[in-house]
PDB file of N, CA, C and O in Angstrom, chain B, residues numbered from 101:
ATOM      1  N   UNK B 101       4.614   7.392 -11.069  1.00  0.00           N
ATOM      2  CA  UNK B 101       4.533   6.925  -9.702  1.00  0.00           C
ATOM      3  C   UNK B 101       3.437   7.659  -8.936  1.00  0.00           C
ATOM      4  O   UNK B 101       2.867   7.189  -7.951  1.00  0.00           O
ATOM      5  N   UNK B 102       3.177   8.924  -9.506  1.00  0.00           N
ATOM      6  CA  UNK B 102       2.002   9.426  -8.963  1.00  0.00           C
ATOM      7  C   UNK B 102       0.371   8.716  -8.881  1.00  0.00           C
ATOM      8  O   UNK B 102      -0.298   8.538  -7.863  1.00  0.00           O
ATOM      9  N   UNK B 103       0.078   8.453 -10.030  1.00  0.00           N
ATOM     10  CA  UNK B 103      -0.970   7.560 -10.449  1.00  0.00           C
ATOM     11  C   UNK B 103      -0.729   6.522  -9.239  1.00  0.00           C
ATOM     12  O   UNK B 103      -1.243   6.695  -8.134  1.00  0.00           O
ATOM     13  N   UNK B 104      -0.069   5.653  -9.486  1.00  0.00           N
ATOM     14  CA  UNK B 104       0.326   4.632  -8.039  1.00  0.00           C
ATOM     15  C   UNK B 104      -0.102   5.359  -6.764  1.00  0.00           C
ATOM     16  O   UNK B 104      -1.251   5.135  -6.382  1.00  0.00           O
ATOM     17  N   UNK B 105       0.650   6.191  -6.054  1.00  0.00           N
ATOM     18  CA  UNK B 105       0.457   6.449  -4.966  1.00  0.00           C
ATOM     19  C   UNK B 105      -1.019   7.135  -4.545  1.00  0.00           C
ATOM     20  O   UNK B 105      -1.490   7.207  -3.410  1.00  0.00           O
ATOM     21  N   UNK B 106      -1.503   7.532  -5.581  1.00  0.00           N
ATOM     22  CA  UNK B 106      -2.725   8.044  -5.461  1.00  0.00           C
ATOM     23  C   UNK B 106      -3.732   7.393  -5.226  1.00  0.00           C
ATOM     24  O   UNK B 106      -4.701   7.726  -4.543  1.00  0.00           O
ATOM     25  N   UNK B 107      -3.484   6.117  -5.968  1.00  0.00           N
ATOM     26  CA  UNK B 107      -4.422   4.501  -5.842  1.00  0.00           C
ATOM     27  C   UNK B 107      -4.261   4.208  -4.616  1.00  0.00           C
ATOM     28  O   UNK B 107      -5.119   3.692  -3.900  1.00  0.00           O
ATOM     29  N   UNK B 108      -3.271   4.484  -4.329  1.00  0.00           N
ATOM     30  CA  UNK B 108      -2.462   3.210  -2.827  1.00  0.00           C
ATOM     31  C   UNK B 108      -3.543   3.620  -1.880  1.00  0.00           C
ATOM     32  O   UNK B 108      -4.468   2.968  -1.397  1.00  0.00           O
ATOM     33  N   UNK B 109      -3.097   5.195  -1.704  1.00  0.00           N
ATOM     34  CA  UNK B 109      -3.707   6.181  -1.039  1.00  0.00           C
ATOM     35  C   UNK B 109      -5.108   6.234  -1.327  1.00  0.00           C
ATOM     36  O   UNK B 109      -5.167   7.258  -0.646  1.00  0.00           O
ATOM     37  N   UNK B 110      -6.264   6.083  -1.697  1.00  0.00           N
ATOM     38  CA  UNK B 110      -7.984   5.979  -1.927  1.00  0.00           C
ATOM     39  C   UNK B 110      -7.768   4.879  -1.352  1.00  0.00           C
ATOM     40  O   UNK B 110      -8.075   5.090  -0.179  1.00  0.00           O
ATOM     41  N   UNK B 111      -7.391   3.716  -1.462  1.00  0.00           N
ATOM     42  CA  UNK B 111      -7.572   2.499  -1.522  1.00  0.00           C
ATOM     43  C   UNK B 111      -7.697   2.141   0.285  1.00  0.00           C
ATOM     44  O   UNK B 111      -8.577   1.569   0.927  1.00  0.00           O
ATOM     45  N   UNK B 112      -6.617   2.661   0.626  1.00  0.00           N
ATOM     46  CA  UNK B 112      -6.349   2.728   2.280  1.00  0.00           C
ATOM     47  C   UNK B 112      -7.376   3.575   3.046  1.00  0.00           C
ATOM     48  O   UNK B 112      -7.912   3.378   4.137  1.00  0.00           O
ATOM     49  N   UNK B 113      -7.483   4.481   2.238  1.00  0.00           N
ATOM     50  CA  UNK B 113      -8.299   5.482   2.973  1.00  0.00           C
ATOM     51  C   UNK B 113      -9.716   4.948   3.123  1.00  0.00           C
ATOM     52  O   UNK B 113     -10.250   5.162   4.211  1.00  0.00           O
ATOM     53  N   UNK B 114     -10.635   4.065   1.895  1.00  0.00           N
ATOM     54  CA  UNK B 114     -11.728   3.969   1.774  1.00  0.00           C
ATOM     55  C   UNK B 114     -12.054   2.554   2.463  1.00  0.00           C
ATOM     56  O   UNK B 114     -12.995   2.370   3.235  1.00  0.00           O
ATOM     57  N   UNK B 115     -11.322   1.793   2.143  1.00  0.00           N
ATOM     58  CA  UNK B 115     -11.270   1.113   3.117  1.00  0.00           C
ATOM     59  C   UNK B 115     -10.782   0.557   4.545  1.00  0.00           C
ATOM     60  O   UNK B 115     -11.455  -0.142   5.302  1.00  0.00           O
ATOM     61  N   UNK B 116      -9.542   0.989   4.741  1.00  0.00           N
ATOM     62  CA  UNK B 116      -9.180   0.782   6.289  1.00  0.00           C
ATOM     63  C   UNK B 116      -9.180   1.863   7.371  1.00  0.00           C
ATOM     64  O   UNK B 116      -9.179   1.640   8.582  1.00  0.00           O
ATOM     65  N   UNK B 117      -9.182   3.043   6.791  1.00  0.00           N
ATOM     66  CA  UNK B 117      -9.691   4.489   7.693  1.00  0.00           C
ATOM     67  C   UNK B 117     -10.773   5.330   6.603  1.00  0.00           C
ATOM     68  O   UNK B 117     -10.470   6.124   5.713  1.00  0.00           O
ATOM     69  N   UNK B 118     -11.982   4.898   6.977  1.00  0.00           N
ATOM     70  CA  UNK B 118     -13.408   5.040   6.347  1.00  0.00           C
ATOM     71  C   UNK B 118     -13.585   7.001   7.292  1.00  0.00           C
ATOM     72  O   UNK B 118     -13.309   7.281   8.459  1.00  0.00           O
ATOM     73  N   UNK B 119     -13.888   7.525   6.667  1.00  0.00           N
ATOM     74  CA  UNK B 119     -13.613   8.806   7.620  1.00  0.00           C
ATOM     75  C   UNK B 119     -12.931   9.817   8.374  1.00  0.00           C
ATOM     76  O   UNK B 119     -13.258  10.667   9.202  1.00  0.00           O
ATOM     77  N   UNK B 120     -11.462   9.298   7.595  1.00  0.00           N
ATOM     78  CA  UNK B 120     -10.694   9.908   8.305  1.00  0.00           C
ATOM     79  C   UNK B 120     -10.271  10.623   7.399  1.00  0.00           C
ATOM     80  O   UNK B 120     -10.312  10.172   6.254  1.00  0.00           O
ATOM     81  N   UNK B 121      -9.618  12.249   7.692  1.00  0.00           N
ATOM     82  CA  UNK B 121      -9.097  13.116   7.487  1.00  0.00           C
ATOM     83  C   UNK B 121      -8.295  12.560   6.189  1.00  0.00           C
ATOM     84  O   UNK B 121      -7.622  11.556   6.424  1.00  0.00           O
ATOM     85  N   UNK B 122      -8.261  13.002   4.983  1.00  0.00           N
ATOM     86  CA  UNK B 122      -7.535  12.139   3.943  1.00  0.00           C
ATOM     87  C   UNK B 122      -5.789  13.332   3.777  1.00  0.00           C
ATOM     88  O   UNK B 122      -5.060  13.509   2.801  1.00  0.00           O
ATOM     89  N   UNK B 123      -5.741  13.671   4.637  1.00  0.00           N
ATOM     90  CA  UNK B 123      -4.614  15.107   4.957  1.00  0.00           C
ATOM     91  C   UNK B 123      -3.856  14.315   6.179  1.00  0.00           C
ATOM     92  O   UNK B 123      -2.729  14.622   6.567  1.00  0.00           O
ATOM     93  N   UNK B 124      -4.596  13.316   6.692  1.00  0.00           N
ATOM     94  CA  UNK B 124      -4.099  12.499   7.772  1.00  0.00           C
ATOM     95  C   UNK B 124      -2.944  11.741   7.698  1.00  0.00           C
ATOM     96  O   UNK B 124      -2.032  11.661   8.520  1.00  0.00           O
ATOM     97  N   UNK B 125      -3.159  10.852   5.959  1.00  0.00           N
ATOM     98  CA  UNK B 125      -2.711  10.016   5.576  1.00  0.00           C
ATOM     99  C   UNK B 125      -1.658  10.588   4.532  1.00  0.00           C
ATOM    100  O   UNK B 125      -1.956  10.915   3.384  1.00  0.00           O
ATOM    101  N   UNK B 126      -0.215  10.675   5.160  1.00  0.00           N
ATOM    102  CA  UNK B 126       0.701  11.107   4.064  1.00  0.00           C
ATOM    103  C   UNK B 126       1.465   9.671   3.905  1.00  0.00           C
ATOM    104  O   UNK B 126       1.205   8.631   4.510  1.00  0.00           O
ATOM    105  N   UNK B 127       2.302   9.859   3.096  1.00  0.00           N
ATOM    106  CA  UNK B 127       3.560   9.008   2.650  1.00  0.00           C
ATOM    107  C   UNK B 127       4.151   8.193   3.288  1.00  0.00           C
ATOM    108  O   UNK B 127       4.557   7.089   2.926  1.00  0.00           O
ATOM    109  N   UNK B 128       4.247   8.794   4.468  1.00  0.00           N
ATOM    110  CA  UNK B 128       5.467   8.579   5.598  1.00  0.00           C
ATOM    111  C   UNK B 128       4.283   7.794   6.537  1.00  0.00           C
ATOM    112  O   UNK B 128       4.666   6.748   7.062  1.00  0.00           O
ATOM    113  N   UNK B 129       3.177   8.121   6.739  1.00  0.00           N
ATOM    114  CA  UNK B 129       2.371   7.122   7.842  1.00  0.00           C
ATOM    115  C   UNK B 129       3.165   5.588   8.125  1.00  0.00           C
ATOM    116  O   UNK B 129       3.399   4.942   7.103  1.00  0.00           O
ATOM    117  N   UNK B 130       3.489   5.119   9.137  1.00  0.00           N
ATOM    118  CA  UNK B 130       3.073   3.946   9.573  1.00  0.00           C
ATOM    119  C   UNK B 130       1.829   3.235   9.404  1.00  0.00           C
ATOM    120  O   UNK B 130       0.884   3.536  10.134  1.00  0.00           O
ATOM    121  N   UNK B 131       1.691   2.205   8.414  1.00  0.00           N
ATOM    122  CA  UNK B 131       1.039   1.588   8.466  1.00  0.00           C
ATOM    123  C   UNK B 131       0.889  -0.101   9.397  1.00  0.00           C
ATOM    124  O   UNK B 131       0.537  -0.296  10.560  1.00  0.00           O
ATOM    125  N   UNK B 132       1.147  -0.704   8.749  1.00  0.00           N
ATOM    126  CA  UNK B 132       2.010  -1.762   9.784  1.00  0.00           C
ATOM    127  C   UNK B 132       2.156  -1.600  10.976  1.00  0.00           C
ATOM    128  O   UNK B 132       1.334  -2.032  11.785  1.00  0.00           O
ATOM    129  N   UNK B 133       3.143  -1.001  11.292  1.00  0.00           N
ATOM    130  CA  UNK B 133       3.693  -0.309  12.750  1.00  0.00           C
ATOM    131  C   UNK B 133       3.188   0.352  14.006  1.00  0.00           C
ATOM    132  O   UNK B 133       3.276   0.298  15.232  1.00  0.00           O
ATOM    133  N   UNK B 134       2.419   1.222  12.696  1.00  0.00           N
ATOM    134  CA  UNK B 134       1.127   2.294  13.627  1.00  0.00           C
ATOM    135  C   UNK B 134      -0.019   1.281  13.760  1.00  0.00           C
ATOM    136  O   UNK B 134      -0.970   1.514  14.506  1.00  0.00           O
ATOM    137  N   UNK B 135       0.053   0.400  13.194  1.00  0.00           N
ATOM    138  CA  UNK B 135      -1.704  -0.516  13.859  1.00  0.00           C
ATOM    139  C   UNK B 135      -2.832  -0.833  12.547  1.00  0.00           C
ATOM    140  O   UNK B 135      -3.728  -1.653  12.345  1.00  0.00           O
ATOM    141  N   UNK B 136      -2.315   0.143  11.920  1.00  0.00           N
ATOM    142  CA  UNK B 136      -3.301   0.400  10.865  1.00  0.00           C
ATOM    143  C   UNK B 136      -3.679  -0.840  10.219  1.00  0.00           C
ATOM    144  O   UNK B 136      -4.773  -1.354  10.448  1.00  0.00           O
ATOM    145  N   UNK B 137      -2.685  -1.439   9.285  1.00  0.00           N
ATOM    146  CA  UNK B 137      -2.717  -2.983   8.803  1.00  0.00           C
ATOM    147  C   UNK B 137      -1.782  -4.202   9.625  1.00  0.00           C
ATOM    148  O   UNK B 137      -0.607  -4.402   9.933  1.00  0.00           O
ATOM    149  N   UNK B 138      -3.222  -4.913   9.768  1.00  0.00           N
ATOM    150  CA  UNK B 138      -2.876  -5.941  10.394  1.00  0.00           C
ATOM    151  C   UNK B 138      -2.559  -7.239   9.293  1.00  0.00           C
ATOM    152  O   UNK B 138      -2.402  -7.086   8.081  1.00  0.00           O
ATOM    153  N   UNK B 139      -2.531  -7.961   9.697  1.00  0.00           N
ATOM    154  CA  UNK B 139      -2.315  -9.516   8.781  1.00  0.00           C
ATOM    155  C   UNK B 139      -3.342  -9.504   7.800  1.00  0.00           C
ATOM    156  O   UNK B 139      -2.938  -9.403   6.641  1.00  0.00           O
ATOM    157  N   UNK B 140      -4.935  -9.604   8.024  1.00  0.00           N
ATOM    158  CA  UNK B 140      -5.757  -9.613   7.424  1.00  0.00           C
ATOM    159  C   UNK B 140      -5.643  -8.900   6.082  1.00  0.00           C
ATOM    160  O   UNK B 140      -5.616  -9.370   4.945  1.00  0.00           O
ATOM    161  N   UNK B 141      -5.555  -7.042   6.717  1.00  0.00           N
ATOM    162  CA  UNK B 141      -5.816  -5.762   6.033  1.00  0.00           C
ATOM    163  C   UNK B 141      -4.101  -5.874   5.685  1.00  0.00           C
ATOM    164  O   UNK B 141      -3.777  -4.687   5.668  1.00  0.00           O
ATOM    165  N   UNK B 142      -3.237  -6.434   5.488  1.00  0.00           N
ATOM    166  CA  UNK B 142      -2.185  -6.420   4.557  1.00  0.00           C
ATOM    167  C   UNK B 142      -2.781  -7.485   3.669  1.00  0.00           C
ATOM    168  O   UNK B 142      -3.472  -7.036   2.754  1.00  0.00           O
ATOM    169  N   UNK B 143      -2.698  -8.444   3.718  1.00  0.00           N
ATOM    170  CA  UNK B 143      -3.507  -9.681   2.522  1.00  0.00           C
ATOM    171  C   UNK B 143      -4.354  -9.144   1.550  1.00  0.00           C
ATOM    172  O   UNK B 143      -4.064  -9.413   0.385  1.00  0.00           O
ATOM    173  N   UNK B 144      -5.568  -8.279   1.808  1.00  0.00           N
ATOM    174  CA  UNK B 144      -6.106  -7.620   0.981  1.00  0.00           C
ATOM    175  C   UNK B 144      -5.805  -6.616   0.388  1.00  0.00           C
ATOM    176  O   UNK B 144      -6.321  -6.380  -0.705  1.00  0.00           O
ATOM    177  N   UNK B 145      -4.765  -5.648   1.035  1.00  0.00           N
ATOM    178  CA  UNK B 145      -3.882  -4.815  -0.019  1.00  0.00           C
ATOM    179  C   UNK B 145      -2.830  -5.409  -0.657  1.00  0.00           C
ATOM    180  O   UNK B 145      -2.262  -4.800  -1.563  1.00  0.00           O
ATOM    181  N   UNK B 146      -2.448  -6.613  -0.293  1.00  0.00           N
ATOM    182  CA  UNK B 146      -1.617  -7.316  -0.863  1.00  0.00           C
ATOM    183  C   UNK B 146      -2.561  -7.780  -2.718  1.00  0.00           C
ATOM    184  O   UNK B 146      -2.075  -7.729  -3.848  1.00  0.00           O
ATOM    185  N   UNK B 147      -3.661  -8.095  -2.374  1.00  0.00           N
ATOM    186  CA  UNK B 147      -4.443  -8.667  -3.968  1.00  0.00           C
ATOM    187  C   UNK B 147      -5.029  -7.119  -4.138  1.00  0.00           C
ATOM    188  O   UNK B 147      -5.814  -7.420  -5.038  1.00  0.00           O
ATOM    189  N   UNK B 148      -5.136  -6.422  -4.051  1.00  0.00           N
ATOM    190  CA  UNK B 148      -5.768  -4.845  -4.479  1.00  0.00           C
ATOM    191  C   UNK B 148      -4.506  -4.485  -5.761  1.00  0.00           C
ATOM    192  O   UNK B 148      -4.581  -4.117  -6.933  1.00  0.00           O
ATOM    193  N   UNK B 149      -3.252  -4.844  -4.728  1.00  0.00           N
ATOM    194  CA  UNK B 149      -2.172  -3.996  -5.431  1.00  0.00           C
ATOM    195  C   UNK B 149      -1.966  -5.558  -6.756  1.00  0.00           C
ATOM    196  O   UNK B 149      -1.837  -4.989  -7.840  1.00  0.00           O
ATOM    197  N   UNK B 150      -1.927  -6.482  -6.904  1.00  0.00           N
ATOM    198  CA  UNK B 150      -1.603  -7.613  -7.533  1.00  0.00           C
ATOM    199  C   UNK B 150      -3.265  -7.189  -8.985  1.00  0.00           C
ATOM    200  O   UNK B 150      -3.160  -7.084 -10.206  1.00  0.00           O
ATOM    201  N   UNK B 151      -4.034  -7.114  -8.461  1.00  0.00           N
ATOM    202  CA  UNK B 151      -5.231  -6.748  -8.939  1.00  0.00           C
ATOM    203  C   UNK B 151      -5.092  -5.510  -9.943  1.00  0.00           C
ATOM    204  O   UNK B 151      -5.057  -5.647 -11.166  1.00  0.00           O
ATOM    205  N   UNK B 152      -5.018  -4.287  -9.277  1.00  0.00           N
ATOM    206  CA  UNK B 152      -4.780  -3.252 -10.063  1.00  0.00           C
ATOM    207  C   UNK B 152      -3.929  -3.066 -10.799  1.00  0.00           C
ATOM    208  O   UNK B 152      -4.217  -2.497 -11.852  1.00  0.00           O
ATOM    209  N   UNK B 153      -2.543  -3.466 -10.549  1.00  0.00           N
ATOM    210  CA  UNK B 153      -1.012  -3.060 -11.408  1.00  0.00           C
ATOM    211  C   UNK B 153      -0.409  -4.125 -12.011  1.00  0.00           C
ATOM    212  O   UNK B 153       0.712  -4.008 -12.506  1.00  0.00           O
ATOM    213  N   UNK B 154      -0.936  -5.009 -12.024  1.00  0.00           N
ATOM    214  CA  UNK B 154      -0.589  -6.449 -12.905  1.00  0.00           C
ATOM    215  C   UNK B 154       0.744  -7.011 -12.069  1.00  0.00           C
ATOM    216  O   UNK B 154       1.652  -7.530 -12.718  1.00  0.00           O
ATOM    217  N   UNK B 155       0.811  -6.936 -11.094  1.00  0.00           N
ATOM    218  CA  UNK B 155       2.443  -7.054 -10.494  1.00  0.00           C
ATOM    219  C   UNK B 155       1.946  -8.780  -9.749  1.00  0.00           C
ATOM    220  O   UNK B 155       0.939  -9.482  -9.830  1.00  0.00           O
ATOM    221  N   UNK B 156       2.881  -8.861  -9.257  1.00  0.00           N
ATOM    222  CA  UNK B 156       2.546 -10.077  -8.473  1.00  0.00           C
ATOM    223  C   UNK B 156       3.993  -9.549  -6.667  1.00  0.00           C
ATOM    224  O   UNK B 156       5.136  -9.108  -6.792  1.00  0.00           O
ATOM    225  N   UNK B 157       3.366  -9.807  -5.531  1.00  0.00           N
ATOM    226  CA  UNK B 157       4.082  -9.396  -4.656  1.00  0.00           C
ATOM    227  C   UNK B 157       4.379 -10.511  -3.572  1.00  0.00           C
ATOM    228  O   UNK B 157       3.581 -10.856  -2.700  1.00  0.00           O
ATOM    229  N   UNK B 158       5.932 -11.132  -3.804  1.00  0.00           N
ATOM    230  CA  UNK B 158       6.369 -11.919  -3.238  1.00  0.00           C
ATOM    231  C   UNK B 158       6.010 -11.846  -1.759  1.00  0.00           C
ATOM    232  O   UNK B 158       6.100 -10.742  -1.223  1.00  0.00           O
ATOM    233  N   UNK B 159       5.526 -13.122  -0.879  1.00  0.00           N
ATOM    234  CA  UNK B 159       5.841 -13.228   0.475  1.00  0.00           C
ATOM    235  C   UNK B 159       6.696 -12.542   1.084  1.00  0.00           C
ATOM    236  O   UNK B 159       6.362 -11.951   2.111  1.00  0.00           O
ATOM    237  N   UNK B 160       7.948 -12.464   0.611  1.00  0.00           N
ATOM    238  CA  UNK B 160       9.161 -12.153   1.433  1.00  0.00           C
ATOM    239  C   UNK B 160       8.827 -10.638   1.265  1.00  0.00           C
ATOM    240  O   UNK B 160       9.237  -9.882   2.146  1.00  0.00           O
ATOM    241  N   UNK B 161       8.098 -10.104   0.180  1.00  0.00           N
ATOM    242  CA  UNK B 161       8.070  -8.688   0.508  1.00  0.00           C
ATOM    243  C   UNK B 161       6.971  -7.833   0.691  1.00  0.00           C
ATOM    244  O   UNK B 161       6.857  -6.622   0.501  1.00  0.00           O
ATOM    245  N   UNK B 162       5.988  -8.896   1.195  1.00  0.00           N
ATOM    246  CA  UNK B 162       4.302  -8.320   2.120  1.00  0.00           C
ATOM    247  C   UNK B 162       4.760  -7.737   3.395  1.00  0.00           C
ATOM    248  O   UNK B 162       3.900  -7.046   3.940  1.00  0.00           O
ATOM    249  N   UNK B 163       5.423  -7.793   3.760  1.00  0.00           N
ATOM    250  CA  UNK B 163       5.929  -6.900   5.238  1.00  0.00           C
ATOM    251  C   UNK B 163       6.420  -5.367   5.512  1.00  0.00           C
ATOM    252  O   UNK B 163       6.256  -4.653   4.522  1.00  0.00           O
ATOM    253  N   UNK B 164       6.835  -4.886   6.342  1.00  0.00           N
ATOM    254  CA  UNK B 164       7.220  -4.354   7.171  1.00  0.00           C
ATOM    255  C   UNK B 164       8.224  -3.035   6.284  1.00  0.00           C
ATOM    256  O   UNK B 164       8.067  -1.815   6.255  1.00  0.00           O
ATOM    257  N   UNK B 165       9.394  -4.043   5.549  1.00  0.00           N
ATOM    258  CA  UNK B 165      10.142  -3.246   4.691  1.00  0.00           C
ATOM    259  C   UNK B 165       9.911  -2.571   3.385  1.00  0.00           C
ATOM    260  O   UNK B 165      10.431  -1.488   3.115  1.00  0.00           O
ATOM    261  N   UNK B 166       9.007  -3.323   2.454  1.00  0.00           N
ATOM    262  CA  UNK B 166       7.977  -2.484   1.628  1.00  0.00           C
ATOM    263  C   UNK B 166       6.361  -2.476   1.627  1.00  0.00           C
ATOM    264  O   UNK B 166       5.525  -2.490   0.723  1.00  0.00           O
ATOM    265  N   UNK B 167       6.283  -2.447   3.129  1.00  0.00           N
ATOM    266  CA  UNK B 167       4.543  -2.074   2.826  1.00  0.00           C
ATOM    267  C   UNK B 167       3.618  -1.148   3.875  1.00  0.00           C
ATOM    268  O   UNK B 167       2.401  -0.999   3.982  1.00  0.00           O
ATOM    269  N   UNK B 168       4.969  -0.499   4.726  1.00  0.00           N
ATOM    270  CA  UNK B 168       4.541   0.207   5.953  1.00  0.00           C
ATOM    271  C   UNK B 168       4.425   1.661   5.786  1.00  0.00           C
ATOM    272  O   UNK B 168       4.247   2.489   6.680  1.00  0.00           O
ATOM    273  N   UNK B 169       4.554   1.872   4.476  1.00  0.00           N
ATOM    274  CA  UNK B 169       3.866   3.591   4.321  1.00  0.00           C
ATOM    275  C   UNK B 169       3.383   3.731   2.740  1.00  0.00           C
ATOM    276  O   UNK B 169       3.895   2.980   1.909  1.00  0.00           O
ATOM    277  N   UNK B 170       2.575   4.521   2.417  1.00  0.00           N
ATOM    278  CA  UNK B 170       1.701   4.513   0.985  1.00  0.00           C
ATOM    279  C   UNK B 170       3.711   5.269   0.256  1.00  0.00           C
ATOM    280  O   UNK B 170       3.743   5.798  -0.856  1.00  0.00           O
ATOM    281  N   UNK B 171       4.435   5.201   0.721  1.00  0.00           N
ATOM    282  CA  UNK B 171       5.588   5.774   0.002  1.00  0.00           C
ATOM    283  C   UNK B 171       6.342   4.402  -0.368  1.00  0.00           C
ATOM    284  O   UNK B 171       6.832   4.288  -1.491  1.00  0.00           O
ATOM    285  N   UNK B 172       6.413   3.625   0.334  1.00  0.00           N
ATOM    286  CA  UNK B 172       7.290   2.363   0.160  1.00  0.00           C
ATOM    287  C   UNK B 172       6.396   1.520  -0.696  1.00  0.00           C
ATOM    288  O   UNK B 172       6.981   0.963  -1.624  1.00  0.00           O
ATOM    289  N   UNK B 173       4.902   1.266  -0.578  1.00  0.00           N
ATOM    290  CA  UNK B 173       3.958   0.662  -1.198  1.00  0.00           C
ATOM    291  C   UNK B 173       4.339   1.308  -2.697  1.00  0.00           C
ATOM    292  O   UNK B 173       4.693   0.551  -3.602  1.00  0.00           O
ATOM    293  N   UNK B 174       4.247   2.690  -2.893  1.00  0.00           N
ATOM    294  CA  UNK B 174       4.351   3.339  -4.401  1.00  0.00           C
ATOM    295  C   UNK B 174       6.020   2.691  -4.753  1.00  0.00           C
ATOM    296  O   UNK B 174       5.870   1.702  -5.469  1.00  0.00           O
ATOM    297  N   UNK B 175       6.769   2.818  -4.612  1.00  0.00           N
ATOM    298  CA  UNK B 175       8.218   2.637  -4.731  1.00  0.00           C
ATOM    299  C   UNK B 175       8.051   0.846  -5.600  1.00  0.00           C
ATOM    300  O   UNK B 175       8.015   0.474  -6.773  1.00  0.00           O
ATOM    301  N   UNK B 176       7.999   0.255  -4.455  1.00  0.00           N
ATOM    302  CA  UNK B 176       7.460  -1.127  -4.420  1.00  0.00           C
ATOM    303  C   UNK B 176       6.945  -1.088  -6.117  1.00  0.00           C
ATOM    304  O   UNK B 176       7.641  -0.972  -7.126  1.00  0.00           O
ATOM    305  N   UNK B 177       5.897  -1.190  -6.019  1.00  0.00           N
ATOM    306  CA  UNK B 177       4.817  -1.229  -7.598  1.00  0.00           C
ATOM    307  C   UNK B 177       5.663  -0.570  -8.666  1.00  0.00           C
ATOM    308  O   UNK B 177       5.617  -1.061  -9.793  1.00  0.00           O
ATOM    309  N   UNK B 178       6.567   0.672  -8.407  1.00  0.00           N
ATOM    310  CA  UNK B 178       6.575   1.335  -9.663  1.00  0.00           C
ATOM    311  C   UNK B 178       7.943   0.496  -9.888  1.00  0.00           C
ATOM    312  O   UNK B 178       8.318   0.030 -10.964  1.00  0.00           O
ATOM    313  N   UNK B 179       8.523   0.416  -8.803  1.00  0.00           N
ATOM    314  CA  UNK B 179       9.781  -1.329  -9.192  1.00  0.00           C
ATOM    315  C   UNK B 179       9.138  -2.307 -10.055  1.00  0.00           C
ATOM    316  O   UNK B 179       9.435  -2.602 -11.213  1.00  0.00           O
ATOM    317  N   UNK B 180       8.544  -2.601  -9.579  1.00  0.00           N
ATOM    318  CA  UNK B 180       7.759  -3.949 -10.124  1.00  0.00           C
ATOM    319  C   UNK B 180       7.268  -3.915 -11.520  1.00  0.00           C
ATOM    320  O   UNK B 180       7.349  -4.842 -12.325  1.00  0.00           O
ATOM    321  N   UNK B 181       6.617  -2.449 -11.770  1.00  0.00           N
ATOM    322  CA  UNK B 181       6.103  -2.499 -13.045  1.00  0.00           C
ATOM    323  C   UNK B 181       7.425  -1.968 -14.126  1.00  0.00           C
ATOM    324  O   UNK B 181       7.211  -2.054 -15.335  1.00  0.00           O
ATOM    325  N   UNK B 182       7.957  -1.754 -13.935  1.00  0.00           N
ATOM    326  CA  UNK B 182       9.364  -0.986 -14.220  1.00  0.00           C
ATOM    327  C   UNK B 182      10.157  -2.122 -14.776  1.00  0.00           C
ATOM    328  O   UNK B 182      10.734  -2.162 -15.863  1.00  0.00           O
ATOM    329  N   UNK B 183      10.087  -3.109 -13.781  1.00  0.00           N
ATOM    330  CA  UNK B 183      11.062  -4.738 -14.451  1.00  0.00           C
ATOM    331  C   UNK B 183      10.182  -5.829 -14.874  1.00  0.00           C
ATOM    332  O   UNK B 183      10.713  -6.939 -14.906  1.00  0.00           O
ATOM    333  N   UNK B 184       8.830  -5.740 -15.237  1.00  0.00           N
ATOM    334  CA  UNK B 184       8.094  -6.432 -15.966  1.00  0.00           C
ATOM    335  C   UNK B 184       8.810  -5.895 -17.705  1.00  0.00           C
ATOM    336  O   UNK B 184       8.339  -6.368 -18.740  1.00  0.00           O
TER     337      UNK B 184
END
């Protein structure tokens, strides 16, 4: 799950906070919530994560309840790859 969260984490960082403090961005961040990903910038981490981990990530669970911190995002995937 490390490998995962480590991805999640570059991935966010390089692209949706370009410069920011990478000590900024823990586990627990609000993403979603805090502003960070909007509709757009969830869609594209939505195919990043479908892209990289062979998973596929239902509609019902692009939101709020697994995708609003690089901790729930890791959880999420390592489920997913876990019941493939």
């Amino acid at each position: 799950m490390e490998e995962i969260r480590q991805a999640v984490h570059a991935y966010i960082l390089d692209n949706f906070l370009p410069g920011e403090d990478p000590a900024e961005l823990t586990d627990q961040t609000p993403l979603i919530t805090g502003g960070i990903l909007d509709s757009i910038r969830t869609l594209k981490l939505v195919v990043f994560l479908e892209d990289k981990f062979g998973v596929t990530v239902e509609a019902h669970e692009a939101g709020v309840d697994n995708l609003d911190s690089v901790g729930q995002i890791s959880r999420l995937i390592a489920k997913k790859k876990h019941a493939a």
